[in-house]
DSSP file (Angstrom, degrees, kcal/mol; ACC not computed):
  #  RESIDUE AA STRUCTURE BP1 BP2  ACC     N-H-->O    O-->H-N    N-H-->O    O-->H-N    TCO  KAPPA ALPHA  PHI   PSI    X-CA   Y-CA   Z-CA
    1    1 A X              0   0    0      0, 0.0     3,-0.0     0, 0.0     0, 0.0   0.000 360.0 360.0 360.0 143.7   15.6    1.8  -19.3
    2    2 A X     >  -     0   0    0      1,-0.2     4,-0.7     2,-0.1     5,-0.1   0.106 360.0-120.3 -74.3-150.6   15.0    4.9  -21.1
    3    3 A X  H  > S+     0   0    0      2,-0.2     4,-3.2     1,-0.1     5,-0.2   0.764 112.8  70.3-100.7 -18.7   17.4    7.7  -20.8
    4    4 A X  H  > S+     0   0    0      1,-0.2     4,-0.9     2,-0.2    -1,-0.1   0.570 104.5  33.9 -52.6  -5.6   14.2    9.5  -19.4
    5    5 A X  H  > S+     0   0    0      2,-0.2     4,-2.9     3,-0.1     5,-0.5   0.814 107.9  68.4-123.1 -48.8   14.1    7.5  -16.2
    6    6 A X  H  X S+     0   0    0     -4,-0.7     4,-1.9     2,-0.3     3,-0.5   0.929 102.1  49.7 -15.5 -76.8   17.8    7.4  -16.1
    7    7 A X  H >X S+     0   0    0     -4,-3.2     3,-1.9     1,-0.3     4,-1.5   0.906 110.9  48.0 -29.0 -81.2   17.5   11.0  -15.5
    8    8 A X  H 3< S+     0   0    0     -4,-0.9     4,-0.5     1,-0.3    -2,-0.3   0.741 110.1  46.9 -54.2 -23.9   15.2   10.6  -13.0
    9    9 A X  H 3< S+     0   0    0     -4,-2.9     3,-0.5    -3,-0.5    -1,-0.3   0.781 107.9  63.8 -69.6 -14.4   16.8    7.9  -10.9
   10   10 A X  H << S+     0   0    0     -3,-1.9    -2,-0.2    -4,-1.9    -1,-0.2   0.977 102.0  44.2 -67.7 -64.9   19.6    9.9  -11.3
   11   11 A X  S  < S+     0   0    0     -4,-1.5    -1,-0.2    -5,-0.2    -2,-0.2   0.380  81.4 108.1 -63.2  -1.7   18.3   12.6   -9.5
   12   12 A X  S    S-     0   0    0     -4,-0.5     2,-0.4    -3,-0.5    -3,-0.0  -0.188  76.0-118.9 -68.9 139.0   16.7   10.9   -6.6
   13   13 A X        -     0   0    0     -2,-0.1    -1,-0.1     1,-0.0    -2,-0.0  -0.829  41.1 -96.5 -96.6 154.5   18.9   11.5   -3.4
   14   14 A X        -     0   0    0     -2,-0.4     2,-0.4     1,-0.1    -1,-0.0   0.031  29.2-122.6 -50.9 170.1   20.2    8.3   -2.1
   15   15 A X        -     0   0    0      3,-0.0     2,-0.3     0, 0.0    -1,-0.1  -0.951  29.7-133.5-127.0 121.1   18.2    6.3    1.1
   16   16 A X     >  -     0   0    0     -2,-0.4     4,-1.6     1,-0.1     3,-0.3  -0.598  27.0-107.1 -55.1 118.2   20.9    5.8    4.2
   17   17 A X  H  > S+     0   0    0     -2,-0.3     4,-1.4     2,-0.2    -1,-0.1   0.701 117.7  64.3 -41.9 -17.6   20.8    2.1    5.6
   18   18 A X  H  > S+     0   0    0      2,-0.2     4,-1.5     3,-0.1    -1,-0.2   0.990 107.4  43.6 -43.8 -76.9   19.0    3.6    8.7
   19   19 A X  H  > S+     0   0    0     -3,-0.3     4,-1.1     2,-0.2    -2,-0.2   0.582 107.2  49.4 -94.4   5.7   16.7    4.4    6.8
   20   20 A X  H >< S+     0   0    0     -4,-1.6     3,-1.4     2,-0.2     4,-0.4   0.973 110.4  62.3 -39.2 -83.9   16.0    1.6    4.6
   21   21 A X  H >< S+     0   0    0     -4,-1.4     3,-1.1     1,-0.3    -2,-0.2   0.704  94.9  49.8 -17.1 -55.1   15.9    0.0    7.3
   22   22 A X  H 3< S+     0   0    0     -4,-1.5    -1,-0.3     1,-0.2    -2,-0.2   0.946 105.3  61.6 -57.0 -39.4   13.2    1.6    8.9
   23   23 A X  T << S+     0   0    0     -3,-1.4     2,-0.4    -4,-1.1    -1,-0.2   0.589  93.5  81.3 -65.5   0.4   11.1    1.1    5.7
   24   24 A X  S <  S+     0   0    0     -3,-1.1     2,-0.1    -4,-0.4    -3,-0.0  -0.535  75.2  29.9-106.8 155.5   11.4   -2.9    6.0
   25   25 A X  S    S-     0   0    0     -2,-0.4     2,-0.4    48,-0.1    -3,-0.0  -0.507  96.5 -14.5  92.6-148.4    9.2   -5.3    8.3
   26   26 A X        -     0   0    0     -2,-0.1     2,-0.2     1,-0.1    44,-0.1  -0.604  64.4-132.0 -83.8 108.2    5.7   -5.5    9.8
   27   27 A X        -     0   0    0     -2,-0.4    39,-0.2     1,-0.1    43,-0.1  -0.382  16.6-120.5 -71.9 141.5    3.6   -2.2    9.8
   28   28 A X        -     0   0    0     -2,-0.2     4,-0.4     1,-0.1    -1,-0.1   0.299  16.2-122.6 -58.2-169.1    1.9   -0.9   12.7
   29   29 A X  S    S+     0   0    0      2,-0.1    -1,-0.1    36,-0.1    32,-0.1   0.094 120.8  54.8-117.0  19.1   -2.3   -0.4   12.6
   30   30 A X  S >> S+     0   0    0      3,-0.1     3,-1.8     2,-0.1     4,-1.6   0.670 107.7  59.5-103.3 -50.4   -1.3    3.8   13.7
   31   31 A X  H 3> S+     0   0    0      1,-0.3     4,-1.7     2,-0.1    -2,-0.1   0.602 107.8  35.0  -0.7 -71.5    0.8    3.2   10.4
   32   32 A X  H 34 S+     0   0    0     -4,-0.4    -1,-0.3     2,-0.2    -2,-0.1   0.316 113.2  57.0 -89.0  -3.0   -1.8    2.4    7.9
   33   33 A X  H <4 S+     0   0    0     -3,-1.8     3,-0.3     2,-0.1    -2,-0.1   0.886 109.4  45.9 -84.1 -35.0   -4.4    4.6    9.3
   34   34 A X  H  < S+     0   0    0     -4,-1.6    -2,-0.2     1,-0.3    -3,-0.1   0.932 110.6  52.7 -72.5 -40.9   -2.2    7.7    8.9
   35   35 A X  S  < S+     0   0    0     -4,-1.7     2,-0.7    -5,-0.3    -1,-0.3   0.338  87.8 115.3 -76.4  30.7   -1.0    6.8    5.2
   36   36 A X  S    S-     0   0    0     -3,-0.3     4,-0.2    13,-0.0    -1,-0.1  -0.640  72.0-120.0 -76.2  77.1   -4.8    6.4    4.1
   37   37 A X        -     0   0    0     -2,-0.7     3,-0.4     1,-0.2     2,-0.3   0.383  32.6-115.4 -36.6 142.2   -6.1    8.6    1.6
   38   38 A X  S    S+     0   0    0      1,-0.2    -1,-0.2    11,-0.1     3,-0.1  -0.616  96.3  14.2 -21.6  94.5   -8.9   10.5    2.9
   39   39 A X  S    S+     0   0    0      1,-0.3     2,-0.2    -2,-0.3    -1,-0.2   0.465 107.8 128.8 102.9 -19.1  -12.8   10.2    1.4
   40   40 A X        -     0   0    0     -3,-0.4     9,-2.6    -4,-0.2     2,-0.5  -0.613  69.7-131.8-102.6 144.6  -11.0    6.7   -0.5
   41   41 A X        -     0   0    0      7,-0.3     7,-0.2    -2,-0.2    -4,-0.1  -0.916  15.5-164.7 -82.3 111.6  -12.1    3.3   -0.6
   42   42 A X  S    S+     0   0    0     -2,-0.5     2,-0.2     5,-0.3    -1,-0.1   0.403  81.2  39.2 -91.3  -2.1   -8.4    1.5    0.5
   43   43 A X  S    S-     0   0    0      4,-0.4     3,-0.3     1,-0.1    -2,-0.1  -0.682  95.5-107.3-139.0-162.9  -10.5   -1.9   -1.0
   44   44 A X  S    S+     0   0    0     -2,-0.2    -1,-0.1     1,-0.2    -2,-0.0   0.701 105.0  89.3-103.2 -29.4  -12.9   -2.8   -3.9
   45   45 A X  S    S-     0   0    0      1,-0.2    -1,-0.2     2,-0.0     3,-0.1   0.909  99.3-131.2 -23.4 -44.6  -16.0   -3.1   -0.5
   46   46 A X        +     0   0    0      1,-0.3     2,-0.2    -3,-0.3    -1,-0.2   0.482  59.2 153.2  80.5  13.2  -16.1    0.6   -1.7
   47   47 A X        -     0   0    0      2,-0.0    -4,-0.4     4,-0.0    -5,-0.3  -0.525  41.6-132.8 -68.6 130.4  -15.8    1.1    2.1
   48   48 A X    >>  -     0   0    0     -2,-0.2     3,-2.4    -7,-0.2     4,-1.9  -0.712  22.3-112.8-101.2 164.5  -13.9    4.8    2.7
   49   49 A X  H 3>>S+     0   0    0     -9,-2.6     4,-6.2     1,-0.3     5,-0.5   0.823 118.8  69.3 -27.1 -44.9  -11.1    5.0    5.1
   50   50 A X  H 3>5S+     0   0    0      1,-0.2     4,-0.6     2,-0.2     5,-0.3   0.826  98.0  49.4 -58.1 -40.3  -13.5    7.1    7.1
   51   51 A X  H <>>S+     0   0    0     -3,-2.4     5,-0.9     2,-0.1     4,-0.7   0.869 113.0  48.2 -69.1 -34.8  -15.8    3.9    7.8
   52   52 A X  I  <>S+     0   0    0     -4,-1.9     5,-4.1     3,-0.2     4,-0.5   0.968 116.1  43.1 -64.7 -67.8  -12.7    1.9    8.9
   53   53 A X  I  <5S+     0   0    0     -4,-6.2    -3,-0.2    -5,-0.4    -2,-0.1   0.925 123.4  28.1 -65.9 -47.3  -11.4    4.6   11.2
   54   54 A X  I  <<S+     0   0    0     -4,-0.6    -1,-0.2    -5,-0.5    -2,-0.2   0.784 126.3  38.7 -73.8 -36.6  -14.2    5.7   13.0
   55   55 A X  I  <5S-     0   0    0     -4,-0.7    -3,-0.2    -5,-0.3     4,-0.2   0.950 133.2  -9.0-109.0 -77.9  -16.5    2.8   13.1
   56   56 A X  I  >XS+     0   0    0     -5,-0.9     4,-2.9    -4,-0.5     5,-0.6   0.501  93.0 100.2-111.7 -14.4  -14.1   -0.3   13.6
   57   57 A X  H  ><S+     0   0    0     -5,-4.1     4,-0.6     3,-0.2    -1,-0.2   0.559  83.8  55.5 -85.3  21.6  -10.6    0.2   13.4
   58   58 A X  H  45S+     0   0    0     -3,-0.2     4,-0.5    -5,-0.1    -1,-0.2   0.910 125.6  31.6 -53.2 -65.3  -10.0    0.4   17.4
   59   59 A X  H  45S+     0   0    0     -4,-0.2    -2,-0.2     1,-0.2    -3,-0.1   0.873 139.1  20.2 -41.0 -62.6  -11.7   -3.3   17.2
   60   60 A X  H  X5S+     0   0    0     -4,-2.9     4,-1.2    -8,-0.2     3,-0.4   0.559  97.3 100.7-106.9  -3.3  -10.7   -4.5   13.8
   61   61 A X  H >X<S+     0   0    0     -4,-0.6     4,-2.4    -5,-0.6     3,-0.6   0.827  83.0  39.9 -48.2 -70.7   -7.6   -2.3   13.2
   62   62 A X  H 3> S+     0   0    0     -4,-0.5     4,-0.8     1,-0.2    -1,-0.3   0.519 119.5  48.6 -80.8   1.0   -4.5   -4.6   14.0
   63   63 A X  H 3> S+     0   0    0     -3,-0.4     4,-1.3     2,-0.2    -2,-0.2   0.682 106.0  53.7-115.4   6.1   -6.2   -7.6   12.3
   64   64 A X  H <X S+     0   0    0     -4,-1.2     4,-0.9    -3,-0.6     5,-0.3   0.907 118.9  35.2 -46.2 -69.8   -7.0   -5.7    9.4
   65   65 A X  H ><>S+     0   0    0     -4,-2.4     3,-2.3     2,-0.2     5,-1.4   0.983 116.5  58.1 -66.6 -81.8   -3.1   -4.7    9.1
   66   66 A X  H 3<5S+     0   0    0     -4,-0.8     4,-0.2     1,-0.3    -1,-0.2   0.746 118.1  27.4 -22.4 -73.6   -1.9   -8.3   10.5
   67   67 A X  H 3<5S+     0   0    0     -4,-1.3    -1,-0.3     3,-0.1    -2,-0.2   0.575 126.7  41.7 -96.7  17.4   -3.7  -10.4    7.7
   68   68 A X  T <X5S+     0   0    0     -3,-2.3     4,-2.3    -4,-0.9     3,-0.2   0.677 129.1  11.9 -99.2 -87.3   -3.8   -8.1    4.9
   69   69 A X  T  45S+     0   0    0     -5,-0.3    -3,-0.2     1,-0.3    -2,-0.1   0.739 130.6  39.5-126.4  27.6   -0.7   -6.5    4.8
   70   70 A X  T  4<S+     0   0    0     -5,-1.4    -1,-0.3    -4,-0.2    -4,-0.2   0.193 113.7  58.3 -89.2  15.0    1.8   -8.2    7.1
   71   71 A X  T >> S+     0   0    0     -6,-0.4     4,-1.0    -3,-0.2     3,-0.8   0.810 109.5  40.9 -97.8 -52.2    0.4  -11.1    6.0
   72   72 A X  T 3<>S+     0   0    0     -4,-2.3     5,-2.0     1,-0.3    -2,-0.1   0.540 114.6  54.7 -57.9 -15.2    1.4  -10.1    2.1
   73   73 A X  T 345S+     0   0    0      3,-0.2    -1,-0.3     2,-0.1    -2,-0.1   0.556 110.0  44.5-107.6 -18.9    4.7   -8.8    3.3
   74   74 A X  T <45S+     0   0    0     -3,-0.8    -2,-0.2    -4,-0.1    -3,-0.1   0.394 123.3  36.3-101.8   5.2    5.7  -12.4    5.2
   75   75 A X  T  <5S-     0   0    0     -4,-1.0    -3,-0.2     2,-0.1    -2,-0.1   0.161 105.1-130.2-130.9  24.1    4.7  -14.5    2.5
   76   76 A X  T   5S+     0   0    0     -5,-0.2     2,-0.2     1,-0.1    -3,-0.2   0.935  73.9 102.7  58.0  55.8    5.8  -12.1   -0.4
   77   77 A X      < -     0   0    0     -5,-2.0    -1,-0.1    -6,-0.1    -2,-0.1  -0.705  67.2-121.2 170.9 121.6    2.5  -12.4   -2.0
   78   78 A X        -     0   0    0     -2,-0.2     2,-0.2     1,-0.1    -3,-0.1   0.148  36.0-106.0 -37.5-175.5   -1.0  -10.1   -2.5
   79   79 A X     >  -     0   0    0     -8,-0.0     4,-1.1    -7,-0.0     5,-0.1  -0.501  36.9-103.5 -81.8 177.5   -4.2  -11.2   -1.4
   80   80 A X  T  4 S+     0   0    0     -2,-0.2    -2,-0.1     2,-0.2     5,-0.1   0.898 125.4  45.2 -83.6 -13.6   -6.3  -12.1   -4.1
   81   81 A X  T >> S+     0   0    0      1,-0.2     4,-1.7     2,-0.1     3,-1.6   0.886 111.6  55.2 -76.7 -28.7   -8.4   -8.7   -3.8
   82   82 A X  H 3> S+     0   0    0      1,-0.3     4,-0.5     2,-0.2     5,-0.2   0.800 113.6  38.7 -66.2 -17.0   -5.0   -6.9   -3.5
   83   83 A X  H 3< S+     0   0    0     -4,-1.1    -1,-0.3     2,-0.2    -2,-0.1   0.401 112.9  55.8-119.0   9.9   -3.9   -8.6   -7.0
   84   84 A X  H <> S+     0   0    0     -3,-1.6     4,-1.9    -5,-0.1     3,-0.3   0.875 116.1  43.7 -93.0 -60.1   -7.7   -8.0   -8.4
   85   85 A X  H  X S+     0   0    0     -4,-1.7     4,-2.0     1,-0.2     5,-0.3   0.686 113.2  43.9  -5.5 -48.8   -6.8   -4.4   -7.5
   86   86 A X  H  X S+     0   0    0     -4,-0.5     4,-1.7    -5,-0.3    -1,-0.2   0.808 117.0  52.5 -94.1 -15.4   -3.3   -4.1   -8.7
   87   87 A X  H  > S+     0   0    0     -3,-0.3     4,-1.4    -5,-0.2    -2,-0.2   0.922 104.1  51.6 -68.6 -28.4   -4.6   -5.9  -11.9
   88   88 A X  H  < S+     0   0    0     -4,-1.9     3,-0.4     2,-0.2     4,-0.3   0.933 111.9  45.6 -83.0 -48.6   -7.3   -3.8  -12.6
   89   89 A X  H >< S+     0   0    0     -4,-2.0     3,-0.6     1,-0.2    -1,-0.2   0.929 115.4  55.4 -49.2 -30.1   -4.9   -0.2  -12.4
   90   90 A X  H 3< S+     0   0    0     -4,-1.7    -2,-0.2    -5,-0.3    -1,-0.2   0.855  96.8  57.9 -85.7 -12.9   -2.5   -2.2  -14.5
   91   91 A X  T 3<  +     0   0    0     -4,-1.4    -1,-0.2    -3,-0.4    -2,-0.1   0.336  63.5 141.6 -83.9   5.2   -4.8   -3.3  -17.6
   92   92 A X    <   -     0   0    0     -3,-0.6     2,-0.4    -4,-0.3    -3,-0.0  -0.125  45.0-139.3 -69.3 106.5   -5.7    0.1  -18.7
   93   93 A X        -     0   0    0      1,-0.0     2,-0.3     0, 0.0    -1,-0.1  -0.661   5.9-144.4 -83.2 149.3   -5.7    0.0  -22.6
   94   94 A X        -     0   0    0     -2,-0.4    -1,-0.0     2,-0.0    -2,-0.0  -0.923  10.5-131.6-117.0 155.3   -4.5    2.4  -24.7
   95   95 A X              0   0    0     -2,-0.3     0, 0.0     1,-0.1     0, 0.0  -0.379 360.0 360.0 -83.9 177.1   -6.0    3.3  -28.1
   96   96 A X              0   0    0      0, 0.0    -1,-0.1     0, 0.0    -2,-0.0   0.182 360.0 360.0-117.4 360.0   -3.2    3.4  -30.6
């Protein structure tokens, strides 16, 4: 680790087992609606949050959250758009 993130972990205030706690298990479908960026496509559909919320998520909401991500969080493992996603942020070359 550098000493530059040393510093910064450093300075990070501790998380209580209370709350840890809270942050573990199965997320709700009010959950994910609230932490959704605004105006954003939350998948590659290009669909924005705003189509999701308004249009289906009463309907499609908890089985959205259910096989997407509780489903990635009870078998410890993306979907395969969630890992074309996290692959695609992560490949970013840089020139030298």
């Amino acid at each position: 680790m550098c000493s530059d993130d040393q510093h910064f972990y450093s300075a990070l205030p501790e998380v209580s087992g209370n709350q840890r706690q809270s942050c573990e298990g199965l997320l709700t479908k009010a959950e994910c609606l609230t932490s959704l960026a605004k105006s954003k496509s939350p998948d590659s559909d290009g669909l924005s949050v705003e189509f999701y919320g308004l249009a289906f998520w009463e309907s499609l909401g908890k089985e959205l959250v259910d096989s997407l991500i509780n489903h990635a969080f009870e078998c410890g493992e993306f979907t395969i758009s969630q890992r074309r996603g996290t692959n695609n942020h992560s490949s970013v070359s840089r020139e030298e």
